[in-house]
DRENKOL-495720 format. One record per atom (N, C-alpha, C): residue in three letters; x, z, y. Coordinates in Angstrom, 2 decimals, always signed. Layout:
N
("Ala" (X Z Y))
...
//
This chain:
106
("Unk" (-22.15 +18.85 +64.94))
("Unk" (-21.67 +19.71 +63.89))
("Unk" (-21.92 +19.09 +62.51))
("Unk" (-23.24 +18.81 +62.25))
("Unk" (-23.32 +17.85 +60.94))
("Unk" (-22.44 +16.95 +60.63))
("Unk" (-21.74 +16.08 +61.78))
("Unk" (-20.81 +15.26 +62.11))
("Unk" (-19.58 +15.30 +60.97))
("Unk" (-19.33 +16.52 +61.87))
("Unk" (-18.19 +17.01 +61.22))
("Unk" (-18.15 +17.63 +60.39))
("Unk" (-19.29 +18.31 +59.56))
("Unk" (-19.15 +18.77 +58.22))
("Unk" (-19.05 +17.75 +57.38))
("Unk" (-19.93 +16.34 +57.53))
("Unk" (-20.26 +15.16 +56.64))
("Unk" (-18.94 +14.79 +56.42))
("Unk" (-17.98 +14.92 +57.61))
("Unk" (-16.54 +13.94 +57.49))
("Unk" (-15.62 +14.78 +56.35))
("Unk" (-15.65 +16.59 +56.95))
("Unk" (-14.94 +17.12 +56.08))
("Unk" (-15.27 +17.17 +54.87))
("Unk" (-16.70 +16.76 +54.38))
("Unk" (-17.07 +16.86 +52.99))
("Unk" (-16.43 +15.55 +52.19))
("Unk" (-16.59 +14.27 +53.36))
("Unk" (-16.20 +13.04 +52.56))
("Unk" (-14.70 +12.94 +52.28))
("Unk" (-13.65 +13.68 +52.73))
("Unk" (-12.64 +14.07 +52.90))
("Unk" (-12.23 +14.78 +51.66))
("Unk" (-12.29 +15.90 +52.01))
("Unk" (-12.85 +17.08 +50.53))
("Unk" (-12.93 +15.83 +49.09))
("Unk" (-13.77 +15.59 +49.53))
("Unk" (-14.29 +14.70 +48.10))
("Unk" (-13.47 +13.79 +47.70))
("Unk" (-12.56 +13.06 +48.76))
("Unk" (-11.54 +12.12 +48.31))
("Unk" (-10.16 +12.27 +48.25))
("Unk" (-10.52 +13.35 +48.45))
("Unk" (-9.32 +14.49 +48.31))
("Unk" (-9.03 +14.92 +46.75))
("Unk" (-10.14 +15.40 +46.15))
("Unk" (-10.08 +15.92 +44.85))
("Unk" (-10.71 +15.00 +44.43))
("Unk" (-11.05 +13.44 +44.10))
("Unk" (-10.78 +12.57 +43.13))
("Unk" (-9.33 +12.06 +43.08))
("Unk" (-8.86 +12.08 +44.12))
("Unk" (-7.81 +11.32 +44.54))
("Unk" (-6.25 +12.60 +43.19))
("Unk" (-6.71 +13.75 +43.35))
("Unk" (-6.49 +14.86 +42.53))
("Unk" (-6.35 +14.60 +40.65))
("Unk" (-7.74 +14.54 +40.97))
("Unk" (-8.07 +14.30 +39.58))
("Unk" (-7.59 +13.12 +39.16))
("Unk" (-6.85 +11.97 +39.37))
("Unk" (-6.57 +10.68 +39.02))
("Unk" (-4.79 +11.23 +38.27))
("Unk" (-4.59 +12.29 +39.52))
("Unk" (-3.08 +12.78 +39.34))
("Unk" (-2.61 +13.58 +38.05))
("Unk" (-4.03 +14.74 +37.73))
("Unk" (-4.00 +15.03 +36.23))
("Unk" (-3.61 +14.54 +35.31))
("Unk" (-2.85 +15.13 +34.14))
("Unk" (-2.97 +14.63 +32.68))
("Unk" (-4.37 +14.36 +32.19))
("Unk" (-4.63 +13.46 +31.55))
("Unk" (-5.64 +12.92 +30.74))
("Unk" (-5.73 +13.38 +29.30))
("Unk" (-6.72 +14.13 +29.03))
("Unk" (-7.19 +15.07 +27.84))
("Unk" (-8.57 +14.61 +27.58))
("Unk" (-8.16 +13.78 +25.95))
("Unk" (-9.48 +13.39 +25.77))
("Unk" (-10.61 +14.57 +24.84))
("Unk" (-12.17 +14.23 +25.47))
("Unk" (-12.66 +15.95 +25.00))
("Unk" (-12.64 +15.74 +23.75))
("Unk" (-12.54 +14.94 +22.59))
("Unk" (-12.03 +15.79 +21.43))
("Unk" (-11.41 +15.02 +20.68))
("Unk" (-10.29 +15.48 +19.89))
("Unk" (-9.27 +15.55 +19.49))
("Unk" (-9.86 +13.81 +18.15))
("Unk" (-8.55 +13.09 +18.37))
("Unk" (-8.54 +12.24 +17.59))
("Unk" (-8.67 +12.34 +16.55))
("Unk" (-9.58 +11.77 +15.36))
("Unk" (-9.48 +12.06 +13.72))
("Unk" (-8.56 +11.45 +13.16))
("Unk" (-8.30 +12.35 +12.06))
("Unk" (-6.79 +12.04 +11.35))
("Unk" (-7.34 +10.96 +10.60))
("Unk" (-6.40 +10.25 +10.49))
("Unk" (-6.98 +8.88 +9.43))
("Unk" (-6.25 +9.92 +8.09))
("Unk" (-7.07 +8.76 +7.23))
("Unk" (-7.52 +9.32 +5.51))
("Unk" (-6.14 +8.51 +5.51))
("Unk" (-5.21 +8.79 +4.47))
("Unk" (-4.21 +8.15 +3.46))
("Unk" (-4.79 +7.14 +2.16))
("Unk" (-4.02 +6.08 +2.65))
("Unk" (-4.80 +5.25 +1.80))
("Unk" (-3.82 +5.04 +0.54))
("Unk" (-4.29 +4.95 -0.48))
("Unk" (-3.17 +4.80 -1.91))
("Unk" (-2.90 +2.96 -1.89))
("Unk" (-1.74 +2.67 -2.04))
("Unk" (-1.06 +2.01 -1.55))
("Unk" (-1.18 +0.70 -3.33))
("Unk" (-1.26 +1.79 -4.30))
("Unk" (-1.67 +1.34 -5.88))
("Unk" (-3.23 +1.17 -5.57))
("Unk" (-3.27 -0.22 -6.47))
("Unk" (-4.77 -0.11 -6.73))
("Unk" (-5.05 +1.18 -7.78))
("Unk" (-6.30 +1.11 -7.85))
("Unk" (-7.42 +2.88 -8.67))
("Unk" (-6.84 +2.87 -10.03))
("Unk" (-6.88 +1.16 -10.47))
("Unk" (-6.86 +0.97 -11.78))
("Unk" (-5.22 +0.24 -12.38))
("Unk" (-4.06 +1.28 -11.75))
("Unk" (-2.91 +0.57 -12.06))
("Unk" (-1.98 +0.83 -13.36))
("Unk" (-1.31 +0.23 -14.40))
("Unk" (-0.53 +0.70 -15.53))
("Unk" (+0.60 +0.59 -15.33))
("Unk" (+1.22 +1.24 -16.01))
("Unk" (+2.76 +1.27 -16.04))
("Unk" (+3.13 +1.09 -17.46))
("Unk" (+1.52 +1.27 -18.67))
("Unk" (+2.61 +0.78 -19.80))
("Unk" (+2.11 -0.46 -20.62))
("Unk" (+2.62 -1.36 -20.86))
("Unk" (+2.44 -2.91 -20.61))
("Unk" (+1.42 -3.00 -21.74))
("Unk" (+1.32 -2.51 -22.72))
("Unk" (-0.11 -2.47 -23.82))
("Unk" (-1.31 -1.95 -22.99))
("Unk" (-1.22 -0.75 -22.97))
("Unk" (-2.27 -0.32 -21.86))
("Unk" (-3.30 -1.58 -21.27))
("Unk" (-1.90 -2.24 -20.24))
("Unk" (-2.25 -3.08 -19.44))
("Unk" (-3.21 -4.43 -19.96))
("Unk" (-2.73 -4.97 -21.12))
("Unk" (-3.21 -6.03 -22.00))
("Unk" (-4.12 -5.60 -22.26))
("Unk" (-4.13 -4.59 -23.12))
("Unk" (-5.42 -3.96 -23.93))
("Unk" (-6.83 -3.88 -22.27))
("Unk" (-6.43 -3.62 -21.36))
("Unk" (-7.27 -3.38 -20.62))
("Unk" (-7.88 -4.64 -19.73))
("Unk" (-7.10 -6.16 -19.81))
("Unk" (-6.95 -6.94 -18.97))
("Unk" (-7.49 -8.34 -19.85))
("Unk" (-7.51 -8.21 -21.50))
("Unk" (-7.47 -9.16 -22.34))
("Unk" (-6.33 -10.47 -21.89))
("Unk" (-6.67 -10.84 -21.37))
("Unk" (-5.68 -12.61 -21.01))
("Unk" (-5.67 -12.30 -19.80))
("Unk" (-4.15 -12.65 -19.18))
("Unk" (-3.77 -12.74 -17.47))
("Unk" (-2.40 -13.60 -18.22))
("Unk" (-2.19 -14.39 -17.39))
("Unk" (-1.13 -15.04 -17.46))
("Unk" (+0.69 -14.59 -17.15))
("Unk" (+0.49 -13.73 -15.98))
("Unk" (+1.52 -13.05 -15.43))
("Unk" (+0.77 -11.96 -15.63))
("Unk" (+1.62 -10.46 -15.30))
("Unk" (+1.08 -9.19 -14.52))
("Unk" (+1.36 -9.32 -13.34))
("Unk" (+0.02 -8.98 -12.38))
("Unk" (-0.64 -8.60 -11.13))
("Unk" (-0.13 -7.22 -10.89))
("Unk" (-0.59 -7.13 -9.57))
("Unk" (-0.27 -5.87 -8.72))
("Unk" (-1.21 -4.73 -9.23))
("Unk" (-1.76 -4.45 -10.56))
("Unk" (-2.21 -3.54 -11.40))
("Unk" (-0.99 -3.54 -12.21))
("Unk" (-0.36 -3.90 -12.43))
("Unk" (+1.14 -3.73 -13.51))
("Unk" (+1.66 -3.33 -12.62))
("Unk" (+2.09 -1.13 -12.85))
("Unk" (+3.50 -1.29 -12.15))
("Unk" (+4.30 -0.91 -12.77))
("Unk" (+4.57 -0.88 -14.22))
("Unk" (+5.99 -0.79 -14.70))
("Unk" (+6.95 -1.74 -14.53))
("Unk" (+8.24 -1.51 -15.09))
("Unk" (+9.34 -2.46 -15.29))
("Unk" (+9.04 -3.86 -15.62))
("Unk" (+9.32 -4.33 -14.72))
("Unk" (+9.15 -6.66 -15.21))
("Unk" (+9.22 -7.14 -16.04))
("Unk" (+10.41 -6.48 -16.76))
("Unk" (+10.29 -6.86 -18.36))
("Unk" (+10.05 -5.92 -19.71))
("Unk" (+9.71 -4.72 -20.12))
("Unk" (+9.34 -3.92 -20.99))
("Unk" (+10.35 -3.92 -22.25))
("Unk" (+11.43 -2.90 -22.24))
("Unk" (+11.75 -3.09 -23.30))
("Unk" (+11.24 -3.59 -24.80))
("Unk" (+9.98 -2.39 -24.95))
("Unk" (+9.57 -3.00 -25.93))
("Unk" (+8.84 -4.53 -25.96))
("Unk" (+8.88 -5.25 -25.04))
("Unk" (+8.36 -6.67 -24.96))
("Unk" (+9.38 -7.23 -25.27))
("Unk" (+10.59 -7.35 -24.98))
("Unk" (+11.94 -7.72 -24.68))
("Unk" (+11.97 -7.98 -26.44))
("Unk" (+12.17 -6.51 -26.89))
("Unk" (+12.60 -6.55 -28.06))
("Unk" (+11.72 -7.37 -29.08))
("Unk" (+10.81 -7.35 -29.11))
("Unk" (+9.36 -7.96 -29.92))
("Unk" (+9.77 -9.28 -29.63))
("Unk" (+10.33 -10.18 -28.70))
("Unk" (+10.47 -11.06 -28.39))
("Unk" (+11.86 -11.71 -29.50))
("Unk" (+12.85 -11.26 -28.87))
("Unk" (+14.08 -11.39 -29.99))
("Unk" (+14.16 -10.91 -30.74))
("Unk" (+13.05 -10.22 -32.10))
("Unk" (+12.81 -10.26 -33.17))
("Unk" (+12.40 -11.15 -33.71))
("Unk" (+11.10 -11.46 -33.06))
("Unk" (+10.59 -12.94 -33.76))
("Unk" (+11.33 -14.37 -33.36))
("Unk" (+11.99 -14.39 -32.60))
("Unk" (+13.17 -15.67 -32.66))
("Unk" (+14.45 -15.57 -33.65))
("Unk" (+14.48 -14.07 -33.85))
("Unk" (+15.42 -13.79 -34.00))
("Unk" (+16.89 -14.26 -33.96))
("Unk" (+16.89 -13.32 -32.48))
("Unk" (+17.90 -13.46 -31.90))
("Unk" (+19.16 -13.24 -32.14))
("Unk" (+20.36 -13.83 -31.41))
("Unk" (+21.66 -13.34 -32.22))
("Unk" (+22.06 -12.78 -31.56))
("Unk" (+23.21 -11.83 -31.73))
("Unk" (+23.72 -10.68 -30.57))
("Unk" (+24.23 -11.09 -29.39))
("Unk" (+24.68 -12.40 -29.44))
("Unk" (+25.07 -12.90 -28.07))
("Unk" (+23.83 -13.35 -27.23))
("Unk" (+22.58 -13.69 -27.79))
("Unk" (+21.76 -14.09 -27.17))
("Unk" (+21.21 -12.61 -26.63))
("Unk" (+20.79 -11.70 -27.84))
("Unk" (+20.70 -10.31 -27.23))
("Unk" (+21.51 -9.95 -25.73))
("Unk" (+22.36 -10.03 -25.72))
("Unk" (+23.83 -9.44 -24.76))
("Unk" (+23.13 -10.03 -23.38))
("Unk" (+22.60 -11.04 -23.71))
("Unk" (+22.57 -12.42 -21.91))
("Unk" (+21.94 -11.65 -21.06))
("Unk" (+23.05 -11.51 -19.75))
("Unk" (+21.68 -11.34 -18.43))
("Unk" (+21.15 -11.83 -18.31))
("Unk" (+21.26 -12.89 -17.93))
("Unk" (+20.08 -14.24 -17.82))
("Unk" (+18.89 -14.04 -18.30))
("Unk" (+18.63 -13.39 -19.57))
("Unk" (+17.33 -13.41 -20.35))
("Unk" (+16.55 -12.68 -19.71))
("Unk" (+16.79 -11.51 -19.01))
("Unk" (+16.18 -10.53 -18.34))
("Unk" (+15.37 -11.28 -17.15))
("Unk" (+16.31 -11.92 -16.49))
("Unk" (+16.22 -12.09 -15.05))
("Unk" (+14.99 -13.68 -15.27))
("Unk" (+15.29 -14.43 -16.49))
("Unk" (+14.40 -15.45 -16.71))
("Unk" (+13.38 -15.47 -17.73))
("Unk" (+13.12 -14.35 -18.43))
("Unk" (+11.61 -13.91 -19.30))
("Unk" (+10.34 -13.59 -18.75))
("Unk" (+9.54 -14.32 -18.66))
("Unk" (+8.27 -13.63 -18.54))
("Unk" (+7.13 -13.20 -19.60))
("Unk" (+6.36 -12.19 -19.66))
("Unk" (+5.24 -12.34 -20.38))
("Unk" (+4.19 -12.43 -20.14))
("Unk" (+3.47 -12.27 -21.20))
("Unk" (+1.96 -12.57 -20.71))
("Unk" (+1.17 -11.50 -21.50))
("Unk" (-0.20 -11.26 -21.51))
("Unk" (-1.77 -10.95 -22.05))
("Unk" (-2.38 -12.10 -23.16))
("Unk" (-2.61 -11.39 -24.21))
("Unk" (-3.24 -12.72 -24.99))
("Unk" (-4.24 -11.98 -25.66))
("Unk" (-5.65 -12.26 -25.70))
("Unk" (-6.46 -10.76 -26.89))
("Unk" (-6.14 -9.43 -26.39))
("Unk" (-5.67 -9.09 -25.91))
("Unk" (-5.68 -7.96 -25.39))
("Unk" (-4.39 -7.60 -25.61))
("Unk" (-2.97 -8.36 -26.05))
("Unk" (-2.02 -7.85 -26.84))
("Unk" (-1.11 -7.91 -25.93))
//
């Protein structure tokens, strides 16, 4: 009789692991939401003095500059002091090939 209880127990038993493998898998607790990460650095500008004033000398603007590439008012400050002529004003080109810079903080 022990015999046969031992068999039906080992049975039984491989019975309901064999069960439990068949279940959905539920982990006991719930995954944490990841944090949102800001995609801008802490310390980013958008208005190009700001940026100088805060940076003194950089050669280009970095991924802390996120305004417009070229700043109107940079643009303009620029073909004032060359002073520019209206056709030079007018050029796409100038846009697409100006860069500025940080100097003193300016």
């Amino acid at each position: 009789m022990l015999k046969k209880s031992l068999v039906l127990f080992l049975f039984g038993l491989a019975g309901a692991v064999a069960l439990a493998g068949c279940l959905p898998w539920a982990p006991a607790t719930p995954a944490p939401t990841p944090t949102p990460i800001s995609v801008l650095p802490p310390d980013a500008f958008e208005d190009p003095f700001v940026y100088c004033k805060a940076l003194v000398n950089i050669d280009s603007p970095d991924i802390r500059y996120i305004g417009v590439p070229l700043p109107s008012e940079v643009k303009e400050g620029f073909l004032n002091a060359i002073d520019a002529s209206p056709e030079a004003r007018a050029d796409e080109n100038f846009n697409a090939n100006t860069r500025w810079r940080c100097m003193d903080g300016q």
